[in-house]
C-alpha positions, 0 to 999 in steps of 0.5 A, a space after each residue: 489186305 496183304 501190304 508188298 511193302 511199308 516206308 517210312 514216307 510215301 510222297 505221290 507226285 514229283 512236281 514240288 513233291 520231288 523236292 521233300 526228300 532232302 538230306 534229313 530224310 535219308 534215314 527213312 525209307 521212301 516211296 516215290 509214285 508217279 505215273 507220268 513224267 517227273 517234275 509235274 506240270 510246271 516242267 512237263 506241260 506248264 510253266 517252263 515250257 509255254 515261257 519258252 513258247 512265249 519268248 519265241 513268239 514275242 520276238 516273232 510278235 515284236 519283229 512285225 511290229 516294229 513299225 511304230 519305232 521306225 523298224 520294218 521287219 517280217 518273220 520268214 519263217 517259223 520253224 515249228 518243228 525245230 521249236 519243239 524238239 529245241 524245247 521239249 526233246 532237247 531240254 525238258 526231256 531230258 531233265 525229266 527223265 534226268 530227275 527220274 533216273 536220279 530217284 532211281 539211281 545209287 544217289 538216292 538208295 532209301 527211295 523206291 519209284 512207282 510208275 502206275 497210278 496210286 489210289 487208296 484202298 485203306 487208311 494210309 494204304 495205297 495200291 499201284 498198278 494193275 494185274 502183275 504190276 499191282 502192288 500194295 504199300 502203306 506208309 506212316 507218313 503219305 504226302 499227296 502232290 498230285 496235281 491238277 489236270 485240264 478241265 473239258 466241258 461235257 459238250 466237248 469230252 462227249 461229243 467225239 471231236 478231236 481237241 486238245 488241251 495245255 498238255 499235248 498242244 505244244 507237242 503238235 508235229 506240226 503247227 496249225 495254220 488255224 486254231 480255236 481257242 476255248 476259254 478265256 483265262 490265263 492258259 487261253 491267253 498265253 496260247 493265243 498269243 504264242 499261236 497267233 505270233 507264230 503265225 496261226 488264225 486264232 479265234 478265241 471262243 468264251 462264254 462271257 463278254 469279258 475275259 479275264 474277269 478275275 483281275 483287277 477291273 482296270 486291267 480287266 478292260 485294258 487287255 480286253 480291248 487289245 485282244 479284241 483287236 488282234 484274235 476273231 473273239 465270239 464271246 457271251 456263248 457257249 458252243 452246244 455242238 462240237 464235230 470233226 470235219 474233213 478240214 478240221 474241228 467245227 464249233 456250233 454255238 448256241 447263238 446259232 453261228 458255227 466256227 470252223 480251225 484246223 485244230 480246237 484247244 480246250 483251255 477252260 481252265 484247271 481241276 485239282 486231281 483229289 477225285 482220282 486218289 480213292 480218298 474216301 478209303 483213307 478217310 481223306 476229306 474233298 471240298 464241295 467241288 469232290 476234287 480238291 482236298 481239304 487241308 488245315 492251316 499246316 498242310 494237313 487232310 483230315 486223315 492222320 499222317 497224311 499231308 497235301 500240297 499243291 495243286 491238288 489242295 492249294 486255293 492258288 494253282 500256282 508253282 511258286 505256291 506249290 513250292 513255297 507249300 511244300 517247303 512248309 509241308 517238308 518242316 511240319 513233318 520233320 517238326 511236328 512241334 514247331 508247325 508253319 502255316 501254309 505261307 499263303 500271303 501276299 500271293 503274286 501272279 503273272 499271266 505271259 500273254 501279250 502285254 504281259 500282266 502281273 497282280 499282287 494283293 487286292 484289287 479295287 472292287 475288293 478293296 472297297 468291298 472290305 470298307 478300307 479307306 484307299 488312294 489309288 493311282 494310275 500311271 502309264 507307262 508312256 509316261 516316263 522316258 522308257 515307256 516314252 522310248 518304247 512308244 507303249 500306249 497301252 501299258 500302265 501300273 495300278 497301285 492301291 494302298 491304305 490312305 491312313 498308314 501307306 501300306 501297299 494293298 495291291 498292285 496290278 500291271 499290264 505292259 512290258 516286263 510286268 512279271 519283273 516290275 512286280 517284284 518290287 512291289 511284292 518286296 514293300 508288301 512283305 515287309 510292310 514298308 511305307 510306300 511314301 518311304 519306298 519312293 523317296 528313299 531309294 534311287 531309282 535309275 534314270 531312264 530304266 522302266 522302273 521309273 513307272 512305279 516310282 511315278 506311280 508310288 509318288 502319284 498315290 495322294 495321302 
Protein backbone atom coordinates (compact mmCIF):
# COMPACT_ATOMS: atom_id res chain seq x y z
CA UNK A 1 0.00 0.00 0.00
CA UNK A 2 1.55 3.29 -1.37
CA UNK A 3 1.99 5.83 1.97
CA UNK A 4 1.18 9.78 0.70
CA UNK A 5 3.44 10.66 3.59
CA UNK A 6 5.22 9.37 6.64
CA UNK A 7 5.95 11.71 10.19
CA UNK A 8 7.85 11.35 12.87
CA UNK A 9 4.70 11.02 15.17
CA UNK A 10 0.95 10.89 14.47
CA UNK A 11 -1.19 12.02 17.41
CA UNK A 12 -5.35 10.90 16.60
CA UNK A 13 -7.37 13.12 18.84
CA UNK A 14 -7.06 16.62 19.91
CA UNK A 15 -8.81 16.56 23.44
CA UNK A 16 -5.60 15.87 25.70
CA UNK A 17 -3.77 14.67 22.88
CA UNK A 18 -3.58 18.25 21.40
CA UNK A 19 -1.34 19.23 24.53
CA UNK A 20 1.69 16.17 23.53
CA UNK A 21 3.44 18.55 20.75
CA UNK A 22 5.53 20.84 22.99
CA UNK A 23 8.73 22.73 22.27
CA UNK A 24 10.73 19.20 22.16
CA UNK A 25 8.80 17.96 19.49
CA UNK A 26 9.66 20.70 17.06
CA UNK A 27 12.32 18.91 15.32
CA UNK A 28 10.05 15.96 14.49
CA UNK A 29 7.24 16.08 11.71
CA UNK A 30 3.91 15.65 13.23
CA UNK A 31 0.49 14.44 12.34
CA UNK A 32 -2.44 15.62 13.82
CA UNK A 33 -6.05 13.52 12.80
CA UNK A 34 -9.27 14.92 14.13
CA UNK A 35 -12.62 14.51 12.23
CA UNK A 36 -14.70 16.65 14.86
CA UNK A 37 -14.02 19.58 16.67
CA UNK A 38 -10.73 20.18 18.32
CA UNK A 39 -10.02 20.06 22.21
CA UNK A 40 -12.41 16.59 22.49
CA UNK A 41 -15.05 16.12 24.67
CA UNK A 42 -14.33 18.20 27.83
CA UNK A 43 -14.36 21.56 25.43
CA UNK A 44 -16.59 20.55 22.95
CA UNK A 45 -19.79 18.57 24.73
CA UNK A 46 -18.11 17.68 28.15
CA UNK A 47 -16.78 19.00 31.05
CA UNK A 48 -16.74 23.07 30.24
CA UNK A 49 -19.79 23.29 29.04
CA UNK A 50 -22.30 21.49 30.94
CA UNK A 51 -20.35 23.38 34.42
CA UNK A 52 -21.63 26.47 32.68
CA UNK A 53 -25.06 24.96 32.26
CA UNK A 54 -24.98 23.99 35.83
CA UNK A 55 -23.79 27.27 37.10
CA UNK A 56 -26.74 29.06 35.41
CA UNK A 57 -29.08 26.62 36.76
CA UNK A 58 -27.82 26.72 40.28
CA UNK A 59 -28.63 30.39 40.48
CA UNK A 60 -32.04 29.66 38.88
CA UNK A 61 -32.49 26.38 41.48
CA UNK A 62 -31.25 28.60 44.51
CA UNK A 63 -33.34 31.70 43.65
CA UNK A 64 -36.50 29.41 43.96
CA UNK A 65 -35.53 28.26 46.62
CA UNK A 66 -34.68 30.74 48.83
CA UNK A 67 -37.18 30.53 51.16
CA UNK A 68 -35.66 28.58 54.01
CA UNK A 69 -33.28 31.78 54.35
CA UNK A 70 -36.03 34.20 54.38
CA UNK A 71 -35.64 35.30 50.59
CA UNK A 72 -38.76 34.75 48.26
CA UNK A 73 -37.43 35.11 44.57
CA UNK A 74 -38.86 33.57 41.36
CA UNK A 75 -37.06 33.15 37.83
CA UNK A 76 -38.85 35.06 35.29
CA UNK A 77 -37.49 33.97 32.64
CA UNK A 78 -34.72 31.47 30.97
CA UNK A 79 -33.40 33.08 28.08
CA UNK A 80 -32.39 29.52 26.76
CA UNK A 81 -31.31 30.84 23.49
CA UNK A 82 -29.03 33.37 24.77
CA UNK A 83 -27.56 30.60 26.88
CA UNK A 84 -26.51 28.74 24.15
CA UNK A 85 -25.04 31.15 22.05
CA UNK A 86 -23.17 33.03 25.34
CA UNK A 87 -21.87 29.21 25.68
CA UNK A 88 -21.03 27.55 22.87
CA UNK A 89 -20.94 30.52 19.95
CA UNK A 90 -19.37 32.84 22.06
CA UNK A 91 -17.12 30.87 24.03
CA UNK A 92 -16.37 27.16 23.18
CA UNK A 93 -16.40 27.82 19.28
CA UNK A 94 -14.29 30.03 19.36
CA UNK A 95 -11.59 28.35 21.12
CA UNK A 96 -12.29 25.30 19.13
CA UNK A 97 -11.75 26.57 15.89
CA UNK A 98 -8.77 29.00 17.66
CA UNK A 99 -6.88 25.49 18.62
CA UNK A 100 -7.53 24.22 15.06
CA UNK A 101 -6.41 27.34 13.06
CA UNK A 102 -3.31 27.13 15.83
CA UNK A 103 -2.33 23.57 14.59
CA UNK A 104 -2.72 24.80 11.46
CA UNK A 105 -1.21 27.96 11.54
CA UNK A 106 2.69 29.39 10.87
CA UNK A 107 2.94 28.92 14.83
CA UNK A 108 3.42 25.30 14.37
CA UNK A 109 5.21 24.61 10.87
CA UNK A 110 6.20 20.81 11.72
CA UNK A 111 2.45 19.80 12.18
CA UNK A 112 -0.06 18.59 9.36
CA UNK A 113 -4.01 18.51 10.41
CA UNK A 114 -6.18 15.65 9.10
CA UNK A 115 -9.87 16.26 9.27
CA UNK A 116 -11.55 12.74 8.25
CA UNK A 117 -11.54 9.90 10.16
CA UNK A 118 -8.59 7.50 11.00
CA UNK A 119 -8.45 4.04 11.04
CA UNK A 120 -5.41 1.50 10.33
CA UNK A 121 -4.74 -0.43 7.36
CA UNK A 122 -1.60 -1.76 8.73
CA UNK A 123 1.01 -1.71 11.21
CA UNK A 124 1.59 1.85 12.30
CA UNK A 125 -0.27 2.75 8.89
CA UNK A 126 -3.34 4.94 9.08
CA UNK A 127 -5.84 5.75 6.10
CA UNK A 128 -7.87 9.01 6.32
CA UNK A 129 -10.54 9.94 4.45
CA UNK A 130 -12.45 8.73 1.45
CA UNK A 131 -12.41 8.82 -2.23
CA UNK A 132 -10.24 12.34 -3.24
CA UNK A 133 -9.56 12.86 0.08
CA UNK A 134 -8.07 9.40 0.91
CA UNK A 135 -4.71 9.65 2.29
CA UNK A 136 -2.41 6.92 3.35
CA UNK A 137 0.22 7.83 6.19
CA UNK A 138 2.39 5.78 8.55
CA UNK A 139 4.32 7.11 11.62
CA UNK A 140 7.15 5.79 13.59
CA UNK A 141 5.52 6.79 16.82
CA UNK A 142 1.24 6.61 16.77
CA UNK A 143 -0.51 8.03 19.94
CA UNK A 144 -4.08 7.29 19.90
CA UNK A 145 -6.42 9.86 21.84
CA UNK A 146 -9.73 9.23 20.52
CA UNK A 147 -11.92 9.23 22.97
CA UNK A 148 -15.29 7.95 23.95
CA UNK A 149 -18.88 8.40 22.62
CA UNK A 150 -22.44 8.13 24.35
CA UNK A 151 -23.53 4.56 24.46
CA UNK A 152 -27.44 4.03 22.99
CA UNK A 153 -29.26 0.99 24.01
CA UNK A 154 -30.53 -1.18 20.99
CA UNK A 155 -34.24 -0.35 22.21
CA UNK A 156 -33.48 3.23 21.46
CA UNK A 157 -30.79 3.24 18.39
CA UNK A 158 -33.08 0.79 16.52
CA UNK A 159 -36.31 1.83 16.90
CA UNK A 160 -36.53 4.98 14.73
CA UNK A 161 -37.13 7.65 17.74
CA UNK A 162 -35.64 10.64 17.69
CA UNK A 163 -33.45 11.21 21.23
CA UNK A 164 -30.57 12.79 22.07
CA UNK A 165 -27.63 12.33 24.01
CA UNK A 166 -24.61 14.58 25.92
CA UNK A 167 -23.38 15.76 22.52
CA UNK A 168 -26.10 17.88 20.88
CA UNK A 169 -28.63 18.35 23.72
CA UNK A 170 -27.00 21.67 24.91
CA UNK A 171 -27.34 22.80 21.42
CA UNK A 172 -31.33 22.48 21.27
CA UNK A 173 -32.54 25.73 19.41
CA UNK A 174 -34.93 25.85 21.78
CA UNK A 175 -35.36 24.62 25.22
CA UNK A 176 -37.87 21.75 26.06
CA UNK A 177 -40.76 22.28 28.25
CA UNK A 178 -40.76 18.38 28.97
CA UNK A 179 -37.73 15.86 28.86
CA UNK A 180 -36.79 12.37 29.72
CA UNK A 181 -33.93 11.27 30.92
CA UNK A 182 -32.40 8.03 30.35
CA UNK A 183 -29.99 6.62 32.88
CA UNK A 184 -28.91 7.00 36.19
CA UNK A 185 -25.35 8.24 36.22
CA UNK A 186 -23.23 11.24 36.74
CA UNK A 187 -24.13 12.65 32.97
CA UNK A 188 -28.01 11.54 33.62
CA UNK A 189 -27.73 13.73 37.03
CA UNK A 190 -25.95 16.72 36.02
CA UNK A 191 -28.53 17.28 33.10
CA UNK A 192 -31.61 16.82 35.25
CA UNK A 193 -30.88 19.21 37.37
CA UNK A 194 -29.73 21.89 34.76
CA UNK A 195 -32.88 21.03 32.88
CA UNK A 196 -35.25 20.90 35.82
CA UNK A 197 -33.59 24.52 37.36
CA UNK A 198 -34.27 26.02 34.24
CA UNK A 199 -37.58 25.04 33.89
CA UNK A 200 -38.24 21.73 32.22
CA UNK A 201 -40.51 18.54 33.39
CA UNK A 202 -37.71 15.92 34.17
CA UNK A 203 -38.87 12.32 34.25
CA UNK A 204 -35.62 10.27 34.93
CA UNK A 205 -35.99 6.54 33.41
CA UNK A 206 -33.35 3.77 35.05
CA UNK A 207 -33.25 0.26 35.07
CA UNK A 208 -32.26 0.02 38.65
CA UNK A 209 -33.96 1.34 41.90
CA UNK A 210 -30.78 2.99 42.73
CA UNK A 211 -29.03 5.66 41.05
CA UNK A 212 -25.73 6.20 41.21
CA UNK A 213 -24.83 2.71 42.59
CA UNK A 214 -21.02 3.01 42.02
CA UNK A 215 -20.26 5.70 45.02
CA UNK A 216 -20.26 5.21 48.31
CA UNK A 217 -23.33 3.71 49.87
CA UNK A 218 -24.07 6.44 52.31
CA UNK A 219 -23.97 9.05 49.77
CA UNK A 220 -25.57 6.61 47.24
CA UNK A 221 -28.77 6.76 49.71
CA UNK A 222 -28.58 10.49 50.36
CA UNK A 223 -28.87 11.71 46.93
CA UNK A 224 -31.49 9.09 45.94
CA UNK A 225 -33.68 10.30 48.11
CA UNK A 226 -33.40 13.99 47.33
CA UNK A 227 -34.04 13.24 43.77
CA UNK A 228 -36.65 11.50 44.35
CA UNK A 229 -38.32 14.41 45.74
CA UNK A 230 -37.74 16.70 42.84
CA UNK A 231 -37.85 14.57 39.28
CA UNK A 232 -40.95 11.84 38.30
CA UNK A 233 -38.48 8.79 38.91
CA UNK A 234 -39.61 5.24 37.14
CA UNK A 235 -36.79 3.31 38.25
CA UNK A 236 -36.34 -0.82 38.23
CA UNK A 237 -37.42 -0.79 34.42
CA UNK A 238 -36.49 -0.92 31.29
CA UNK A 239 -38.10 0.76 28.46
CA UNK A 240 -39.01 -2.21 25.68
CA UNK A 241 -40.41 0.20 23.04
CA UNK A 242 -39.52 3.64 22.14
CA UNK A 243 -41.67 5.64 19.23
CA UNK A 244 -42.23 9.41 18.12
CA UNK A 245 -45.37 10.78 18.63
CA UNK A 246 -47.10 14.37 17.48
CA UNK A 247 -46.38 15.70 20.90
CA UNK A 248 -42.77 14.34 21.32
CA UNK A 249 -41.00 10.96 22.09
CA UNK A 250 -43.18 8.09 24.21
CA UNK A 251 -41.34 5.36 26.19
CA UNK A 252 -43.05 1.73 26.61
CA UNK A 253 -41.60 0.19 29.80
CA UNK A 254 -41.79 -3.45 30.43
CA UNK A 255 -43.84 -2.90 33.55
CA UNK A 256 -46.55 -2.02 31.12
CA UNK A 257 -46.76 2.03 31.92
CA UNK A 258 -45.65 4.44 28.94
CA UNK A 259 -44.07 7.92 29.60
CA UNK A 260 -44.47 10.61 27.23
CA UNK A 261 -41.74 14.51 26.99
CA UNK A 262 -41.39 16.90 24.33
CA UNK A 263 -37.86 15.62 24.10
CA UNK A 264 -35.98 12.04 25.07
CA UNK A 265 -31.83 12.30 26.28
CA UNK A 266 -29.83 8.99 26.25
CA UNK A 267 -27.74 9.28 28.99
CA UNK A 268 -26.68 5.68 29.71
CA UNK A 269 -23.39 6.14 29.94
CA UNK A 270 -20.09 6.10 27.80
CA UNK A 271 -18.14 3.78 25.30
CA UNK A 272 -14.49 4.16 24.56
CA UNK A 273 -14.07 4.74 20.66
CA UNK A 274 -11.07 1.72 20.04
CA UNK A 275 -13.66 -0.47 17.99
CA UNK A 276 -13.66 2.52 15.21
CA UNK A 277 -9.83 2.68 14.72
CA UNK A 278 -9.14 -0.62 12.76
CA UNK A 279 -6.83 -2.06 15.61
CA UNK A 280 -6.57 -5.40 14.58
CA UNK A 281 -4.81 -4.12 11.33
CA UNK A 282 -2.16 -2.77 13.61
CA UNK A 283 -1.81 -5.52 15.76
CA UNK A 284 -3.60 -3.33 18.59
CA UNK A 285 -4.92 -5.48 21.13
CA UNK A 286 -8.91 -4.30 22.85
CA UNK A 287 -10.11 -5.62 26.12
CA UNK A 288 -13.30 -7.98 26.41
CA UNK A 289 -15.50 -5.45 25.86
CA UNK A 290 -13.95 -4.79 21.64
CA UNK A 291 -13.92 -1.07 22.43
CA UNK A 292 -11.29 -0.14 25.02
CA UNK A 293 -7.57 -0.56 24.37
CA UNK A 294 -5.40 -2.60 26.45
CA UNK A 295 -2.31 -0.66 27.60
CA UNK A 296 0.58 -1.66 30.12
CA UNK A 297 1.48 0.32 32.87
CA UNK A 298 3.24 3.15 30.64
CA UNK A 299 0.80 3.90 28.07
CA UNK A 300 1.63 1.19 25.68
CA UNK A 301 -0.78 -1.31 23.19
CA UNK A 302 0.40 -4.17 22.35
CA UNK A 303 1.58 -2.76 18.82
CA UNK A 304 5.27 -1.58 18.71
CA UNK A 305 5.57 2.49 18.70
CA UNK A 306 2.13 2.93 19.40
CA UNK A 307 0.70 4.46 22.73
CA UNK A 308 -2.91 5.30 24.01
CA UNK A 309 -4.34 7.76 26.50
CA UNK A 310 -7.75 8.50 27.65
CA UNK A 311 -10.71 7.70 27.05
CA UNK A 312 -10.23 5.42 24.55
CA UNK A 313 -7.91 3.35 26.96
CA UNK A 314 -7.90 4.67 30.66
CA UNK A 315 -10.26 2.48 33.33
CA UNK A 316 -11.16 6.39 34.57
CA UNK A 317 -13.32 8.50 31.69
CA UNK A 318 -12.19 11.39 33.38
CA UNK A 319 -10.33 14.65 32.03
CA UNK A 320 -8.26 15.39 34.51
CA UNK A 321 -7.00 11.54 34.12
CA UNK A 322 -6.59 12.08 30.72
CA UNK A 323 -4.28 14.83 31.21
CA UNK A 324 -2.45 13.64 33.88
CA UNK A 325 -2.13 10.32 31.37
CA UNK A 326 -0.93 12.26 28.75
CA UNK A 327 1.70 13.96 30.36
CA UNK A 328 2.85 10.64 31.23
CA UNK A 329 2.64 9.27 27.69
CA UNK A 330 4.35 12.63 26.16
CA UNK A 331 7.81 11.86 28.64
CA UNK A 332 7.88 8.03 27.81
CA UNK A 333 7.92 8.69 24.53
CA UNK A 334 10.57 11.30 24.56
CA UNK A 335 12.70 9.06 27.35
CA UNK A 336 11.98 5.55 26.67
CA UNK A 337 14.80 4.93 29.27
CA UNK A 338 13.27 6.67 31.97
CA UNK A 339 9.20 5.55 31.93
CA UNK A 340 6.56 6.69 34.14
CA UNK A 341 3.68 4.92 35.09
CA UNK A 342 0.30 6.00 34.26
CA UNK A 343 -0.28 8.04 37.51
CA UNK A 344 -3.63 6.29 38.36
CA UNK A 345 -3.56 6.73 42.39
CA UNK A 346 -5.68 8.62 44.25
CA UNK A 347 -8.09 9.42 41.46
CA UNK A 348 -10.78 11.92 42.60
CA UNK A 349 -14.14 12.61 41.09
CA UNK A 350 -16.76 14.97 41.16
CA UNK A 351 -20.46 14.88 39.68
CA UNK A 352 -22.11 18.51 39.15
CA UNK A 353 -25.61 17.64 40.16
CA UNK A 354 -27.43 19.34 42.72
CA UNK A 355 -25.99 18.87 45.73
CA UNK A 356 -22.86 18.37 44.26
CA UNK A 357 -20.73 15.25 45.28
CA UNK A 358 -17.31 14.50 45.26
CA UNK A 359 -15.32 10.93 46.12
CA UNK A 360 -11.72 10.13 46.36
CA UNK A 361 -10.25 6.66 47.45
CA UNK A 362 -12.43 3.71 48.75
CA UNK A 363 -15.31 3.47 49.88
CA UNK A 364 -16.78 1.65 53.02
CA UNK A 365 -18.12 -1.49 51.40
CA UNK A 366 -14.77 -1.57 49.46
CA UNK A 367 -12.68 -0.89 52.59
CA UNK A 368 -14.15 -3.52 54.57
CA UNK A 369 -14.01 -5.76 51.54
CA UNK A 370 -10.01 -5.68 51.68
CA UNK A 371 -10.01 -6.77 55.62
CA UNK A 372 -8.50 -2.96 56.82
CA UNK A 373 -9.20 -2.32 60.13
CA UNK A 374 -11.23 1.28 59.63
CA UNK A 375 -12.78 4.48 61.56
CA UNK A 376 -15.18 6.11 59.84
CA UNK A 377 -17.18 9.41 60.31
CA UNK A 378 -20.02 11.14 59.35
CA UNK A 379 -20.30 14.71 59.84
CA UNK A 380 -23.12 17.08 58.46
CA UNK A 381 -22.48 19.98 57.19
CA UNK A 382 -25.23 21.47 59.54
CA UNK A 383 -23.49 20.99 61.71
CA UNK A 384 -20.80 23.67 61.80
CA UNK A 385 -21.55 27.47 61.87
CA UNK A 386 -21.71 27.87 57.77
CA UNK A 387 -23.52 24.69 57.05
CA UNK A 388 -25.80 26.06 60.07
CA UNK A 389 -25.94 29.87 58.11
CA UNK A 390 -26.84 28.04 55.22
CA UNK A 391 -29.76 25.98 56.55
CA UNK A 392 -28.20 22.77 54.59
CA UNK A 393 -29.93 19.29 55.83
CA UNK A 394 -28.91 17.33 53.57
CA UNK A 395 -25.07 17.64 53.03
CA UNK A 396 -22.42 15.69 54.93
CA UNK A 397 -18.73 14.61 54.73
CA UNK A 398 -17.71 10.71 54.70
CA UNK A 399 -14.07 10.19 55.82
CA UNK A 400 -12.59 6.67 56.30
CA UNK A 401 -9.26 6.18 57.26
CA UNK A 402 -6.84 3.20 58.62
CA UNK A 403 -7.29 3.06 62.51
CA UNK A 404 -3.67 1.76 63.08
CA UNK A 405 -1.38 4.41 60.98
CA UNK A 406 -4.18 7.47 60.38
CA UNK A 407 -4.07 7.50 56.78
CA UNK A 408 -6.73 8.81 54.99
CA UNK A 409 -8.47 5.76 52.59
CA UNK A 410 -11.22 7.48 51.30
CA UNK A 411 -13.60 10.56 51.38
CA UNK A 412 -16.86 10.97 50.08
CA UNK A 413 -18.96 14.37 49.88
CA UNK A 414 -22.46 15.45 49.11
CA UNK A 415 -23.34 19.09 49.72
CA UNK A 416 -22.24 22.65 48.83
CA UNK A 417 -18.98 22.97 47.38
CA UNK A 418 -18.13 19.61 47.56
CA UNK A 419 -15.79 19.70 44.22
CA UNK A 420 -13.89 22.25 46.08
CA UNK A 421 -13.76 20.65 49.83
CA UNK A 422 -12.32 17.72 48.24
CA UNK A 423 -9.14 18.79 47.36
CA UNK A 424 -7.80 19.03 50.74
CA UNK A 425 -8.50 16.04 51.08
CA UNK A 426 -6.85 14.81 48.06
CA UNK A 427 -3.68 16.60 49.29
CA UNK A 428 -3.37 14.66 52.92
CA UNK A 429 -3.78 11.15 50.68
CA UNK A 430 -0.92 12.01 48.16
CA UNK A 431 1.11 12.92 50.58
CA UNK A 432 0.26 10.61 52.86
CA UNK A 433 -0.24 12.84 55.98
CA UNK A 434 -1.88 11.65 59.19
CA UNK A 435 -5.30 12.74 59.29
CA UNK A 436 -4.56 13.26 63.35
CA UNK A 437 -1.83 15.86 62.43
CA UNK A 438 -3.72 17.42 59.60
CA UNK A 439 -6.55 18.33 62.04
CA UNK A 440 -4.57 19.68 64.74
CA UNK A 441 -1.72 21.41 63.23
CA UNK A 442 -3.18 23.88 60.92
CA UNK A 443 -6.04 26.63 61.22
CA UNK A 444 -8.71 26.10 59.84
CA UNK A 445 -10.87 29.50 59.27
CA UNK A 446 -13.66 30.12 61.68
CA UNK A 447 -16.77 30.02 60.15
CA UNK A 448 -15.83 29.20 56.49
CA UNK A 449 -17.53 25.56 55.14
CA UNK A 450 -14.04 24.08 55.56
CA UNK A 451 -14.94 23.72 59.32
CA UNK A 452 -17.01 20.39 57.86
CA UNK A 453 -13.89 18.60 57.44
CA UNK A 454 -11.94 19.44 60.35
CA UNK A 455 -15.06 18.27 62.36
CA UNK A 456 -15.10 15.26 60.58
CA UNK A 457 -10.85 14.62 60.81
CA UNK A 458 -11.47 15.45 64.78
CA UNK A 459 -14.49 12.89 64.90
CA UNK A 460 -12.59 9.81 63.36
CA UNK A 461 -11.73 7.65 66.73
CA UNK A 462 -8.57 6.04 67.04
Amino acid sequence: MPVDKHYSLIIIGTGSGNSIPTPEFDDQSIAIIEEGRFGGTCLNVGCIPTKMYVHAADIAYETREGGALGVHGHVDRVDWPSIVERVFHKRIDQIAEGGEAYRRGPETPNIDVYDQHARFIGPKTIETGQGEERRVISGDTIIIAAGSRPQVLPVIAESGVTYHTSEDIMRLPEQPSSLIIMGGGYIALEFAHVFDALGTKVTIVNRSEQLLRTVDQDVSQRINEIIAQRYDMRTGVEVSAARDVEDGVELTLDDGSTVRAEALLVATGRIPNGDLLGAEAAGIDLHEDGRRIVVDDYGRTSADGVWALGDVSSPYLLKHVANAEMRAVRHNVLHPEDLRPMPHTHVPAAIFTHPQIATVGLTEDEAREKGLDITVKIQNYGDVAYGWAMEDTTGFVKLIADRSTGKLLGAHLIGPQASTLIQQLITLMVFDIDVRDAATSQYWIHPALPEVIENALLGLEF
